[in-house]
Backbone bond lengths (Angstrom), bond angles and torsions (degrees), N, CA, C in turn:
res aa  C-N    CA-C-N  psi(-1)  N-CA   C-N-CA  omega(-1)  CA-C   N-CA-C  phi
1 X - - - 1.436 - - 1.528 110.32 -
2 X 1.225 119.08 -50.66 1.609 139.23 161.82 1.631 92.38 -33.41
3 X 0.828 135.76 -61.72 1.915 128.65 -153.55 1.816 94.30 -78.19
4 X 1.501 95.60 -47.08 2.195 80.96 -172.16 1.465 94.84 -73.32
5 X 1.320 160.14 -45.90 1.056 146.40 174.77 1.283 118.19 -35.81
6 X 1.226 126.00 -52.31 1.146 140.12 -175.76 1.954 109.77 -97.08
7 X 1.127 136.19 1.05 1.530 144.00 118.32 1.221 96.79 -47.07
8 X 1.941 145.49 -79.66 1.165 123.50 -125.66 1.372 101.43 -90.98
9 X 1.263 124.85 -27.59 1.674 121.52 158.13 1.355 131.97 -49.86
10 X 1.262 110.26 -20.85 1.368 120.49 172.60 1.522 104.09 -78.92
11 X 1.293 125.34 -52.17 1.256 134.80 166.45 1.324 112.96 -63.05
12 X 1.619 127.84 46.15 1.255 113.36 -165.43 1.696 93.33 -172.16
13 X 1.694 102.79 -11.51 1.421 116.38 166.50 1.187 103.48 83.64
14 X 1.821 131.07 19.07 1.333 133.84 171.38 2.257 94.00 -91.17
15 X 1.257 120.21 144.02 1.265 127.18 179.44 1.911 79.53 -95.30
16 X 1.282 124.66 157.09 1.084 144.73 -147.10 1.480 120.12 152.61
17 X 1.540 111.69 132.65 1.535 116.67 171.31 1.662 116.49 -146.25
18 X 1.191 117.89 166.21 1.433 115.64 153.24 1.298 161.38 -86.17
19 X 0.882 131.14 109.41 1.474 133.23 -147.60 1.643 103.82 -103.54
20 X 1.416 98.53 135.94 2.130 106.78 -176.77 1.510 98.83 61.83
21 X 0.896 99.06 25.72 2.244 90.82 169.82 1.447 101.02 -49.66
22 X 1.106 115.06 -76.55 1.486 107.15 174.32 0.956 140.04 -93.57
23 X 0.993 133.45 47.30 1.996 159.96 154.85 1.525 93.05 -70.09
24 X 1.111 140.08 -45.10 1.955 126.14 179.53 1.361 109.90 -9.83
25 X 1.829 118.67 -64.59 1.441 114.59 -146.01 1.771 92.70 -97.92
26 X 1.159 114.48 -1.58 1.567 109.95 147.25 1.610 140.56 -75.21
27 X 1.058 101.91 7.83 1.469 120.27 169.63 0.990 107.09 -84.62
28 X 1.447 105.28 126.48 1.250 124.49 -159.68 1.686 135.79 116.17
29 X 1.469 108.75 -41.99 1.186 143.96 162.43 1.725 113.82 -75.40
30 X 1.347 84.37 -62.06 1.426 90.30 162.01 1.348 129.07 -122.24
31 X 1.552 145.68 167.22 1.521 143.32 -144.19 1.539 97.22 -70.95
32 X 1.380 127.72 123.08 1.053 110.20 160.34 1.708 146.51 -28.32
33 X 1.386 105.84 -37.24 1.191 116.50 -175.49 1.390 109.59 -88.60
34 X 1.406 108.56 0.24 1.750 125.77 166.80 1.753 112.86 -75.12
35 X 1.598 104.00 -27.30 1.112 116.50 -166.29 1.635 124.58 -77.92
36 X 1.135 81.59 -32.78 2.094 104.17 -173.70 1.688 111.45 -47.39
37 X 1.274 135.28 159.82 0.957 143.86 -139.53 1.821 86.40 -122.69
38 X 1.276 113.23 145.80 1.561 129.79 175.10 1.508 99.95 -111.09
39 X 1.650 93.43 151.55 1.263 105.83 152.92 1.681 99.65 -130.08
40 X 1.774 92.76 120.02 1.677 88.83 175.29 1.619 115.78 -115.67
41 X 0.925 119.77 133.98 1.653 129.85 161.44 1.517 119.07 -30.88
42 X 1.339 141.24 149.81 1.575 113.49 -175.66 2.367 74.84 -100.75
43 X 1.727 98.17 -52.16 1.459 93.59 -153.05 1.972 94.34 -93.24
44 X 1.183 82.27 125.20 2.008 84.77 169.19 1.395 124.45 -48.63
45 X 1.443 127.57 -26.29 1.176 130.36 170.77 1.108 116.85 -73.62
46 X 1.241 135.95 -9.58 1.776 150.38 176.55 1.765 102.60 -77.83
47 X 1.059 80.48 -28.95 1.998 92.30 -172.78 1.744 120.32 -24.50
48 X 1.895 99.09 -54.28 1.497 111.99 179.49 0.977 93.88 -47.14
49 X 1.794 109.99 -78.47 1.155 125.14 -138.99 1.578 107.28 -61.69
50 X 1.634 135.58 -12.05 1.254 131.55 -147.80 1.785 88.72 -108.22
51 X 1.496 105.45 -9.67 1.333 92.80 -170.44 1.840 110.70 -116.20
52 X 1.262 102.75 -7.02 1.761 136.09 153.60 1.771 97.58 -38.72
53 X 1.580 94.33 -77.03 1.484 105.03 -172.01 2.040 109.32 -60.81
54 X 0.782 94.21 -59.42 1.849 92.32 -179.61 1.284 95.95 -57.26
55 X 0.769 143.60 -25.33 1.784 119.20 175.48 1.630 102.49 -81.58
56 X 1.506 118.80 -37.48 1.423 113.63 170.96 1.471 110.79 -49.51
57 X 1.378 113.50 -45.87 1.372 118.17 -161.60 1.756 111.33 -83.68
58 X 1.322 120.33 -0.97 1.584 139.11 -176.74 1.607 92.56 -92.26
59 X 0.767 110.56 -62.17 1.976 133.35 -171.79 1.181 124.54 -91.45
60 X 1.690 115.02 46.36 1.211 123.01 -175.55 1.822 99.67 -83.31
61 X 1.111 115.82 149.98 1.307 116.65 175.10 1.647 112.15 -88.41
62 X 0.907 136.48 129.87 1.747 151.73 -169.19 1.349 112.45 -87.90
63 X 0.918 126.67 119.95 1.626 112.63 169.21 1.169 107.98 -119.85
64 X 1.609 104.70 131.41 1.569 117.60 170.41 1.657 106.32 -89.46
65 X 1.314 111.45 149.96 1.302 151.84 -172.90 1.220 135.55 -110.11
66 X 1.312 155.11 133.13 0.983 167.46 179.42 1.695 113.36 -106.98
67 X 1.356 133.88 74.05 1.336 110.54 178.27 1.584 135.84 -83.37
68 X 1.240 122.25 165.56 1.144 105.11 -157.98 1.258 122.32 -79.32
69 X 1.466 124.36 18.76 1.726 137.27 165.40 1.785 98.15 -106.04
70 X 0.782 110.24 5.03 1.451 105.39 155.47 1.597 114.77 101.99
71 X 1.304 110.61 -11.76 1.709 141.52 173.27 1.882 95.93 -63.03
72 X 1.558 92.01 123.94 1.231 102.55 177.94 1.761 112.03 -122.76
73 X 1.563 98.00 116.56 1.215 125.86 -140.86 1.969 101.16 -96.89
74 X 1.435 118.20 92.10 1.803 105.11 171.90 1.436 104.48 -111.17
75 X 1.584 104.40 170.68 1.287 100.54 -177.01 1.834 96.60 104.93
76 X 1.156 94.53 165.55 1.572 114.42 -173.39 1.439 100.97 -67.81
77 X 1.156 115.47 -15.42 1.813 110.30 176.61 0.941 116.21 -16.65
78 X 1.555 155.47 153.02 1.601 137.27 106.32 1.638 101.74 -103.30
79 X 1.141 124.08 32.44 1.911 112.97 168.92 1.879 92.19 -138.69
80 X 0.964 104.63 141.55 1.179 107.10 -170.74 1.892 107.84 -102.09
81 X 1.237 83.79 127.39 1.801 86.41 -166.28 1.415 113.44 -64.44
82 X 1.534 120.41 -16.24 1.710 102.61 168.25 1.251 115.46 -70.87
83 X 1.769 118.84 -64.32 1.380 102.87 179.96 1.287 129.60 -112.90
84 X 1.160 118.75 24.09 1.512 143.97 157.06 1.946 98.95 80.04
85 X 1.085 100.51 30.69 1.852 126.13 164.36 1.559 92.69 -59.14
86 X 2.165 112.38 129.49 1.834 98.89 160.60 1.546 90.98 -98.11
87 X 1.694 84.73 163.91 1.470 109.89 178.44 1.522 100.49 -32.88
88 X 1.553 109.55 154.78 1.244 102.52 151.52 1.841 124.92 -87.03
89 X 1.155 128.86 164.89 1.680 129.64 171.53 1.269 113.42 -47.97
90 X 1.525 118.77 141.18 1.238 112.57 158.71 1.513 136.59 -43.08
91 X 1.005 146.40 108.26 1.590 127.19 158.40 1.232 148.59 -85.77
C-alpha cells in the first residue's frame, strides 16, 4: 500500500519514498512495529499538500453499477467482470 501511495504522489508532483519496504520478513527479529513501511516526504513544505492527496486517495467515492447483463458491478470497477461491458456515463 506504502509503494502506490507513494507512486501516486509522485504522480501528483509530491517527491516521496519508502522507508522499511523490506523489514516485513524481519519481524520478529525485530519489534514488529519497527517493521512497518513509511511513507516519507523528501521537502517538509509538501507535507499539507502530500497529506491533502492521501486522504483524497483513502476516500475515494465507489460507484455501484448496474450492467446491462444484469451483473451488478461495486468497487472502483468501470468494466464489468461478467461481460466485459464499460460502465456506463454519469447522468
Amino acid at each position: 500500500m506504502a509503494t502506490l501511495w507513494v507512486d501516486w504522489l509522485r504522480a501528483e508532483g509530491v517527491e516521496a519514498s519508502v522507508q522499511r519496504e523490506y523489514l516485513r520478513s524481519a519481524a520478529g527479529e525485530l519489534p514488529p512495529d519497527q517493521c512497518l513501511p513509511e511513507v516519507w516526504i523528501k521537502e517538509p513544505l509538501q507535507e499539507t499538500r502530500a497529506r491533502e492527496l492521501l486522504h483524497l486517495l483513502r476516500h475515494v467515492r465507489q460507484r455501484r453499477w448496474v450492467c446491462t447483463c444484469g451483473e451488478r458491478v461495486e468497487g472502483g470497477f468501470e468494466q464489468c467482470w461478467r461481460c466485459g461491458a464499460m460502465m456506463p456515463a454519469i447522468e
